[in-house]
N, CA, C and O atoms as a GROMACS GRO file, in nm:
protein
  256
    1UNK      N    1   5.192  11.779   2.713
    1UNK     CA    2   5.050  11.789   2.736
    1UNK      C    3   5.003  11.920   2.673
    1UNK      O    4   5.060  12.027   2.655
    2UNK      N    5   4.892  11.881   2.647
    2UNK     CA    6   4.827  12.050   2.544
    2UNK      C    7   4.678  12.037   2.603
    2UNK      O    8   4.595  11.948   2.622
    3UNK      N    9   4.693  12.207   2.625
    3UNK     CA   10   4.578  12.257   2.717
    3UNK      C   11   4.486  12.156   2.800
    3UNK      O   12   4.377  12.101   2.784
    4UNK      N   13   4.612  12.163   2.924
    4UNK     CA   14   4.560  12.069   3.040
    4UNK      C   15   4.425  12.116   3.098
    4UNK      O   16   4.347  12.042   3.160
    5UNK      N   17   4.406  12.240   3.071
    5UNK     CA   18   4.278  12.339   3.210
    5UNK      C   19   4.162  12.316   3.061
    5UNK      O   20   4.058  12.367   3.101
    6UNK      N   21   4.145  12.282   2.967
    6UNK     CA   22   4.058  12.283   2.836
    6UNK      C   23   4.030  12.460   2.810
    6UNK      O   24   3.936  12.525   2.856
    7UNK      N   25   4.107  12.495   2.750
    7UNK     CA   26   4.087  12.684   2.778
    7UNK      C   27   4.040  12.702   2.621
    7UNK      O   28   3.994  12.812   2.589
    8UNK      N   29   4.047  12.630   2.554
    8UNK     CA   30   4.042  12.684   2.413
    8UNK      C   31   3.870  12.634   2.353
    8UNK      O   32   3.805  12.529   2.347
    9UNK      N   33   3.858  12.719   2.331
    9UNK     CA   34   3.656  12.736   2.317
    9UNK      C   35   3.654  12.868   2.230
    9UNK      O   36   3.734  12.958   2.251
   10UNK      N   37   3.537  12.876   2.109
   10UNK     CA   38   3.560  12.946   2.009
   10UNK      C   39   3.384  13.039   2.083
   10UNK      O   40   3.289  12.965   2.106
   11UNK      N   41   3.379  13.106   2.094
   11UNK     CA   42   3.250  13.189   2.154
   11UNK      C   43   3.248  13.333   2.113
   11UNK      O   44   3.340  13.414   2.099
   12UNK      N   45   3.042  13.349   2.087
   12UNK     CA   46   3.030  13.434   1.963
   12UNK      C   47   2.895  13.506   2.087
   12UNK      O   48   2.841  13.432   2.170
   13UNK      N   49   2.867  13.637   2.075
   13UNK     CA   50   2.686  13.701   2.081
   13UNK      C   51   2.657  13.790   2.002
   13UNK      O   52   2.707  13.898   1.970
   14UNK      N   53   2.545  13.718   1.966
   14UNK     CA   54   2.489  13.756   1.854
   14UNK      C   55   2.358  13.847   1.913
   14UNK      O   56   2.268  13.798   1.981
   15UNK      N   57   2.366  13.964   1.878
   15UNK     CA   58   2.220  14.102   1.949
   15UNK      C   59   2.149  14.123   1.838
   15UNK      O   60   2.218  14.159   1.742
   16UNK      N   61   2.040  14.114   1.819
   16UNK     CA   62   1.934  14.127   1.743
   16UNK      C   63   1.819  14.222   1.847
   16UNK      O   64   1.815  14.229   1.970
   17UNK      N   65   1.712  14.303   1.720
   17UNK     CA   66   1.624  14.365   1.810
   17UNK      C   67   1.578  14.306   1.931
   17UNK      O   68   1.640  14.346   2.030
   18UNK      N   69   1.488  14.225   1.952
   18UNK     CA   70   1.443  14.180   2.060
   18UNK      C   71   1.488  13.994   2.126
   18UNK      O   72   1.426  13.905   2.185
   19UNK      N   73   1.607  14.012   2.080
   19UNK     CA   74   1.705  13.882   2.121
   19UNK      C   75   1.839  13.875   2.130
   19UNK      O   76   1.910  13.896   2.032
   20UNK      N   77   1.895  13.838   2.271
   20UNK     CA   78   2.031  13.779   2.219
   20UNK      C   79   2.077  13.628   2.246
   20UNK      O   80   2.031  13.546   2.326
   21UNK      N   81   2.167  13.620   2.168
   21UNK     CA   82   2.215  13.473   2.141
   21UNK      C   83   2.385  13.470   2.211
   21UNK      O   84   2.477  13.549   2.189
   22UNK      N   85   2.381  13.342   2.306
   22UNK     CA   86   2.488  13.367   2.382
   22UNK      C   87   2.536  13.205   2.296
   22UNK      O   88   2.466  13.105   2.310
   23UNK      N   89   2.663  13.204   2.212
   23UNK     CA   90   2.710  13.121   2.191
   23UNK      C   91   2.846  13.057   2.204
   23UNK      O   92   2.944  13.114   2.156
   24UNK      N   93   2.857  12.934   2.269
   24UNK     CA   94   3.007  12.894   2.337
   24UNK      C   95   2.995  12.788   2.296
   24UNK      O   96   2.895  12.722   2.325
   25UNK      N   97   3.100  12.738   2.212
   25UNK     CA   98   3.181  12.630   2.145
   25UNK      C   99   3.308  12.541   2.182
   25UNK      O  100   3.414  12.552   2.120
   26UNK      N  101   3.291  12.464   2.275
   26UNK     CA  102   3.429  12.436   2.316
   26UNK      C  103   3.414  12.269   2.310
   26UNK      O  104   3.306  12.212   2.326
   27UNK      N  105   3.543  12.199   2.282
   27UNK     CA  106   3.556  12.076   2.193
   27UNK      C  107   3.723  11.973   2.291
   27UNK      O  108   3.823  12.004   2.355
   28UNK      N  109   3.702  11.933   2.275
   28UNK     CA  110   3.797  11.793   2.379
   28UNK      C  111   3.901  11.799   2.299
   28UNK      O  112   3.916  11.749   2.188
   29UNK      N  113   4.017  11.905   2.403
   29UNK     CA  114   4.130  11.944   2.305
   29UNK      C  115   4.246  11.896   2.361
   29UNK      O  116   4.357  11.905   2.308
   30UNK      N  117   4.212  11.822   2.513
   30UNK     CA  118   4.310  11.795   2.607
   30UNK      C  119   4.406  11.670   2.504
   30UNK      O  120   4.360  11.592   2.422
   31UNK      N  121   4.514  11.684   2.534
   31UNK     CA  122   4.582  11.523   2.497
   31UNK      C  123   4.733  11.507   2.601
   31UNK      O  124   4.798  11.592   2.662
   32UNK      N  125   4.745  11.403   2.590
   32UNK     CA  126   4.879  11.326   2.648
   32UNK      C  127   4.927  11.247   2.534
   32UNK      O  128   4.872  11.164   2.462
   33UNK      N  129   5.071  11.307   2.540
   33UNK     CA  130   5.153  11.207   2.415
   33UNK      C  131   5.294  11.166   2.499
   33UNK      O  132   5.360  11.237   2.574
   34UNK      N  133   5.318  11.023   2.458
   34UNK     CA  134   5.460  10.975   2.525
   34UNK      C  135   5.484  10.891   2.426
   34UNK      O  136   5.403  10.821   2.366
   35UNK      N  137   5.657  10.906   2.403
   35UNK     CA  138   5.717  10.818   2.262
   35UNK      C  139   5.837  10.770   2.365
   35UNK      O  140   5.869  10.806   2.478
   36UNK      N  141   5.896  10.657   2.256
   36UNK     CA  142   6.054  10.583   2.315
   36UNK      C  143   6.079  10.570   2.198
   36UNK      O  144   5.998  10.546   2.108
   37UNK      N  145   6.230  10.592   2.187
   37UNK     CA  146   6.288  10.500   2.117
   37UNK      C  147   6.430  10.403   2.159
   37UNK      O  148   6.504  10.444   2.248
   38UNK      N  149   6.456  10.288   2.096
   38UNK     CA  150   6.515  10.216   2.086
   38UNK      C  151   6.621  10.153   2.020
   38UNK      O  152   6.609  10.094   1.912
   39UNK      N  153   6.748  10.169   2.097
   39UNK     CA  154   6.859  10.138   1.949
   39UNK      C  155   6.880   9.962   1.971
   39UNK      O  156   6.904   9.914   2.082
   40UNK      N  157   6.865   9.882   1.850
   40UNK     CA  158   6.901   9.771   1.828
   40UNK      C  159   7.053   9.719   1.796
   40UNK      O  160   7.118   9.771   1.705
   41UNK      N  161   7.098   9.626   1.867
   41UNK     CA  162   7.231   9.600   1.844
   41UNK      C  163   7.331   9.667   1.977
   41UNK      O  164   7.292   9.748   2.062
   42UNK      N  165   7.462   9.608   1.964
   42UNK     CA  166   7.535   9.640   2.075
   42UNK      C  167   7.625   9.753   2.011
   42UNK      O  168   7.684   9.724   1.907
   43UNK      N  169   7.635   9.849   2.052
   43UNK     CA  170   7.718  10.017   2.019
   43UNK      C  171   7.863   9.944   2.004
   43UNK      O  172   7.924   9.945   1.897
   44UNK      N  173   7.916   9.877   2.128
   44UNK     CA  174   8.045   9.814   2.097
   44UNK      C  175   8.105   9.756   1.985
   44UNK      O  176   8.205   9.791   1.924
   45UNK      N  177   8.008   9.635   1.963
   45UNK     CA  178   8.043   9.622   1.841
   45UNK      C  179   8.044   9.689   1.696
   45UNK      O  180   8.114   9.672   1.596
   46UNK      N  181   7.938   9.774   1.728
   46UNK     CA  182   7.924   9.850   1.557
   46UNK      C  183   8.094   9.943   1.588
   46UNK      O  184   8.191   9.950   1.513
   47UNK      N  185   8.081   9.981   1.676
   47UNK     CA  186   8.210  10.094   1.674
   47UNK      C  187   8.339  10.005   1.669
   47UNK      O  188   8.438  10.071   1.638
   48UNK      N  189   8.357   9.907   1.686
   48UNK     CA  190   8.483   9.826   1.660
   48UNK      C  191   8.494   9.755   1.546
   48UNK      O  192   8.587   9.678   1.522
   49UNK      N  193   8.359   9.792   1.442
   49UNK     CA  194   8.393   9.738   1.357
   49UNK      C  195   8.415   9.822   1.227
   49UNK      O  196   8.345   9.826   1.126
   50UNK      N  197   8.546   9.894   1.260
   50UNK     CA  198   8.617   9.999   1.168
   50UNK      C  199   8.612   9.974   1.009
   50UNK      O  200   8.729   9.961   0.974
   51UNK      N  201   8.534   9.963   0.909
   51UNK     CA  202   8.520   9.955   0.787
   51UNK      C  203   8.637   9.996   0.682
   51UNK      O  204   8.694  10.092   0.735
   52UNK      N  205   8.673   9.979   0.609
   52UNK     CA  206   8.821  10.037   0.517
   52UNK      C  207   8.759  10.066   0.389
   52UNK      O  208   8.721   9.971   0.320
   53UNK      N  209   8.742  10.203   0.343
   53UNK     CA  210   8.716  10.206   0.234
   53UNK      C  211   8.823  10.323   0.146
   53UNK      O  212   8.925  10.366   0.200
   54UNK      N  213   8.789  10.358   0.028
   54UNK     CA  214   8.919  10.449  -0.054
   54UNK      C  215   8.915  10.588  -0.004
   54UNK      O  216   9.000  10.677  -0.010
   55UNK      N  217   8.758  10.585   0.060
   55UNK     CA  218   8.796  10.725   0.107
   55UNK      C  219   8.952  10.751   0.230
   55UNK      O  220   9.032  10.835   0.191
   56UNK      N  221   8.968  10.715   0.299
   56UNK     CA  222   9.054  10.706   0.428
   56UNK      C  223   9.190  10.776   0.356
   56UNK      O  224   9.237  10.884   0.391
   57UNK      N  225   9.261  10.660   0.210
   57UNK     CA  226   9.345  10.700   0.174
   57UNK      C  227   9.312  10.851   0.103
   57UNK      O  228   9.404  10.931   0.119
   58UNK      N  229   9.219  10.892   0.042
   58UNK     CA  230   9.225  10.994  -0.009
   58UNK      C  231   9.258  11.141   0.075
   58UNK      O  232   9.320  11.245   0.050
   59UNK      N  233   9.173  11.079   0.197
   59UNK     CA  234   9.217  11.199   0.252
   59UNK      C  235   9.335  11.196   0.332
   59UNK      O  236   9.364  11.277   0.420
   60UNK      N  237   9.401  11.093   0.294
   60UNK     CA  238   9.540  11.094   0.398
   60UNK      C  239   9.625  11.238   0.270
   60UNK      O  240   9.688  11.343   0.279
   61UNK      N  241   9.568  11.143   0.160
   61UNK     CA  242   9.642  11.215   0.034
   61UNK      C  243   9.640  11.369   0.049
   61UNK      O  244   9.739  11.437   0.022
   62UNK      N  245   9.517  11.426   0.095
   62UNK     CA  246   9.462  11.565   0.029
   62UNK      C  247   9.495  11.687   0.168
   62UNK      O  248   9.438  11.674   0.277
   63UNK      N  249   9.553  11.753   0.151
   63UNK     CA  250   9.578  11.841   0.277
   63UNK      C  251   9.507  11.955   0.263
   63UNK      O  252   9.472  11.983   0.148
   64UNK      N  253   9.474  12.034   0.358
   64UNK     CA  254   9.369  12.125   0.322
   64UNK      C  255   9.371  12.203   0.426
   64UNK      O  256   9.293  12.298   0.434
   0.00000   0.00000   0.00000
């Protein structure tokens, strides 16, 4: 949430010889934001399904 109490207002006075000017600026700043996300597919299966590619052997090869 952003500026729940509305606090943010831009305000100016302006004094001139025989006047002043009282000026307050404030603008609809409140908001509410809510997100989800969602994973598609079952975790089990992606993780059991161990892929074989050339990398595996290479690094069996390469010690480091």
């Amino acid at each position: 949430m952003q500026d729940p109490f509305n606090m943010q207002r831009y305000d100016a006075d302006i004094y001139t010889n025989n006047s002043t000017i009282r000026w307050i600026n404030r603008w609809e700043s409140r908001r509410v934001g809510a997100s989800f996300s969602w994973k598609f597919g079952s975790q089990q299966i992606k993780a059991a399904r161990d892929r074989k590619n050339g990398l595996g052997d290479v690094e069996s090869r390469v010690s480091m």
